[in-house]
TIKOLZA-634343 format. One record per residue (C-alpha): residue number from 1; z, y, x. Coordinates in steps of 0.05 Angstrom, whole numbers. Last residue first. Layout:
! residues N
+-----+--------+--------+--------+
!  nr !     pz !     py !     px !
+-----+--------+--------+--------+
! NUM !      Z !      Y !      X !
...
+-----+--------+--------+--------+
//
This chain:
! residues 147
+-----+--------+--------+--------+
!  nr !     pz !     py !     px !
+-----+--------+--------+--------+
! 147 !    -55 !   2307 !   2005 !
! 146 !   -120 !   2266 !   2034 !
! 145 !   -160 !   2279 !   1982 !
! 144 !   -194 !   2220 !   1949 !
! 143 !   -275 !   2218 !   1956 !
! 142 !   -314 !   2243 !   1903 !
! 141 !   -331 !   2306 !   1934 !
! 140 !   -351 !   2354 !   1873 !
! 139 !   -436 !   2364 !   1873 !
! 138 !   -453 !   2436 !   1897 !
! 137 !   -472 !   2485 !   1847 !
! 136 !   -485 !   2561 !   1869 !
! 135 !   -507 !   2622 !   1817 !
! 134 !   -537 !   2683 !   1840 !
! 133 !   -533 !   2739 !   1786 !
! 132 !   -562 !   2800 !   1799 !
! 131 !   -570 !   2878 !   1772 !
! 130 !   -577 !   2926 !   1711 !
! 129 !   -640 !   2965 !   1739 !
! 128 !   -692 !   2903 !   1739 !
! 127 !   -655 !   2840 !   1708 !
! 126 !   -635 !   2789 !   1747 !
! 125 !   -621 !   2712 !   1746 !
! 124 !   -627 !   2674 !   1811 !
! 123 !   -606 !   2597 !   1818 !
! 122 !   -586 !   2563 !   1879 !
! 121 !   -573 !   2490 !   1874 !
! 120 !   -538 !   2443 !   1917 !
! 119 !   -547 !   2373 !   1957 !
! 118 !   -509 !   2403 !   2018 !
! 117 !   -581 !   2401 !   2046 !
! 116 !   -608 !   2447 !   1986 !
! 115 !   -547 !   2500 !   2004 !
! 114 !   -573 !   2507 !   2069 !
! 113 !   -643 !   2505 !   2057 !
! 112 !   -635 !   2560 !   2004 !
! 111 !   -588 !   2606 !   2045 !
! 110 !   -640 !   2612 !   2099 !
! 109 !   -697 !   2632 !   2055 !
! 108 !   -648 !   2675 !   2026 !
! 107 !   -624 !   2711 !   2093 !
! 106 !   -696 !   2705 !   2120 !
! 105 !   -737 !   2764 !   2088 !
! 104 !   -727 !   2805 !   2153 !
! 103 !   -694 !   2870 !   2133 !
! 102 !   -696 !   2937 !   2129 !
! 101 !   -753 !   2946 !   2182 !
! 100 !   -808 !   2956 !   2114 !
!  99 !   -771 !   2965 !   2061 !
!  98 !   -728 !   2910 !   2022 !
!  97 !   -767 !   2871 !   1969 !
!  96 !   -764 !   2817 !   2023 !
!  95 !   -813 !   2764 !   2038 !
!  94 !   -805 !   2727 !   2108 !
!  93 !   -780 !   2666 !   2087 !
!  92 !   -807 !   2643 !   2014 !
!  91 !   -733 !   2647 !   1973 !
!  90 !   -747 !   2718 !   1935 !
!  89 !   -806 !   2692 !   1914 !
!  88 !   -791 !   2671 !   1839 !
!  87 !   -764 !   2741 !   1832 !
!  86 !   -817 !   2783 !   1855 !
!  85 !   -858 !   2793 !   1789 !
!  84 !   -791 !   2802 !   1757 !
!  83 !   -770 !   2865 !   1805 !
!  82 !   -698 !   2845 !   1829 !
!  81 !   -640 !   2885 !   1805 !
!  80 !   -618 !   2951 !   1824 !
!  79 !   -541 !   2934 !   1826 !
!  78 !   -486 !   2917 !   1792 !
!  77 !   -480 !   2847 !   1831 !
!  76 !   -459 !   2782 !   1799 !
!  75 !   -444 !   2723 !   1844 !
!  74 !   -426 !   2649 !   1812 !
!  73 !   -391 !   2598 !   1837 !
!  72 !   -401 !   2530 !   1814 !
!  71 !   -365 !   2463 !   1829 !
!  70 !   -406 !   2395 !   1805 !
!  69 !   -374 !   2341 !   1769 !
!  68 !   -398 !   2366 !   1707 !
!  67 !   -375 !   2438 !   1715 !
!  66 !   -320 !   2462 !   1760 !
!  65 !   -312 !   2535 !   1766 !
!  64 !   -311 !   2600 !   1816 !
!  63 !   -327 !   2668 !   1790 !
!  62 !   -348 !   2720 !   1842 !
!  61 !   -360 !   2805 !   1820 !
!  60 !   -395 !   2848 !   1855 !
!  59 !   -388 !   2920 !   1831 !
!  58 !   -410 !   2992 !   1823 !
!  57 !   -409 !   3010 !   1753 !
!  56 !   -441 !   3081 !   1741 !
!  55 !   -507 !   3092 !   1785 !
!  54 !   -481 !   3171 !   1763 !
!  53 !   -513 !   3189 !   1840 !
!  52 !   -575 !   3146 !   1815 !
!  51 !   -627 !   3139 !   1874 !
!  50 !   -585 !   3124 !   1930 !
!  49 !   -522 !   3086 !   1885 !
!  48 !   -581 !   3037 !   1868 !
!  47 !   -598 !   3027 !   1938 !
!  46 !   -528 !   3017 !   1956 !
!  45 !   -506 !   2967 !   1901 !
!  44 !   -576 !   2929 !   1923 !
!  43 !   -543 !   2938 !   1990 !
!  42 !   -479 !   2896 !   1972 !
!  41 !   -515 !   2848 !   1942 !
!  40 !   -557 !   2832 !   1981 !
!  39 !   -500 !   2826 !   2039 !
!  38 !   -461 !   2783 !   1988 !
!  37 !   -519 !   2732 !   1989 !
!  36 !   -521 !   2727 !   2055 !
!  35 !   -449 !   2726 !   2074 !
!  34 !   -452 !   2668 !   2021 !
!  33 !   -493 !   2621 !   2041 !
!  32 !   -464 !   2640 !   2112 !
!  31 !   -395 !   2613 !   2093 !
!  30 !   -435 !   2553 !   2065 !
!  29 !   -465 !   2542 !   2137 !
!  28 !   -395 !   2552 !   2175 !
!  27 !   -353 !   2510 !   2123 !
!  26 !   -405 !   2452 !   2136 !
!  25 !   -412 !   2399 !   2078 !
!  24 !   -374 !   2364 !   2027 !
!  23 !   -343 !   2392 !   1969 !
!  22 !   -275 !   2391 !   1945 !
!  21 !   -255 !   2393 !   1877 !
!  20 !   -222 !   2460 !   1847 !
!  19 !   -151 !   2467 !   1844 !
!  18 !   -158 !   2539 !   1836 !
!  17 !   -206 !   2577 !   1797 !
!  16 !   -227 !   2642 !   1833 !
!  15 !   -240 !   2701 !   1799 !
!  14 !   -253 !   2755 !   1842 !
!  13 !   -278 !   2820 !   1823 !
!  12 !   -300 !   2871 !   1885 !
!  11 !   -305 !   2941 !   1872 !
!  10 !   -364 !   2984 !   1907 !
!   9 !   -333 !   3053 !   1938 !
!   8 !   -377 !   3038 !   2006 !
!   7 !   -310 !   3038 !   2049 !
!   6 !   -286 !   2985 !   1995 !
!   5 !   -343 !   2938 !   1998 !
!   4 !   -342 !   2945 !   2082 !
!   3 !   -269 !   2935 !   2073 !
!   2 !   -284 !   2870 !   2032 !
!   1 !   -335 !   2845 !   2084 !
+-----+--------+--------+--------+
//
């Protein structure tokens, strides 16, 4: 997806804490997780750059931590931000705030069950115009590594 970020002229931040805890659950269904939520963001970053040829920053930026025994990553998107009367729906399948044939309204929805069966949280914070935050918390394997 990176050359898809750069071929689309938005920057991508990574800040990835290493040595973090392991966590338990598929690599194939958390790699979705976050192919879904990247692909949001990576079109709200177009939609924006549509309507507003100065759209300015042009980012998504990932932070990866541990936190109270739990490991976080967080993705921040520059762009057109989520509506607030839409924001607490955004995870009902079938709703998008896409256009109509732009997308499905299951990427989320998907996401959600996905990251709830790994016993995690997903957590939206946007603001209309300046962008997204999705934040991810999955509890830290407590079982010894095998290093």
């Amino acid at each position: 997806m990176e050359n898809e970020l750069l071929l689309e002229n938005i920057t991508l931040k990574l800040d990835l804490k290493e040595g973090l805890p392991a966590i338990s659950g598929s690599n194939q269904q958390l790699a979705q997780v976050f192919f879904n939520v990247m692909t949001n963001a990576r079109e709200a970053i177009g939609e924006k750059m549509q309507g507003d040829s100065e759209s300015g920053d042009c980012s998504i930026s990932i932070q990866t931590y541990a936190e109270k025994n739990r490991v976080v990553a967080t993705v921040v998107d520059s762009g057109i931000g989520i509506p607030s009367h839409m924001k607490d729906r955004i995870f009902e399948p079938f709703f998008s705030t896409k256009t109509t044939g732009k997308g499905k309204g299951l990427g989320l929805a998907i996401s959600s069950q996905i990251v709830k069966t790994h016993a995690g949280d997903i957590l939206v914070n946007s603001k209309e115009g300046e962008g997204t935050t999705f934040t991810l918390s999955f509890p830290a394997d407590s079982r010894p590594s095998d290093a």
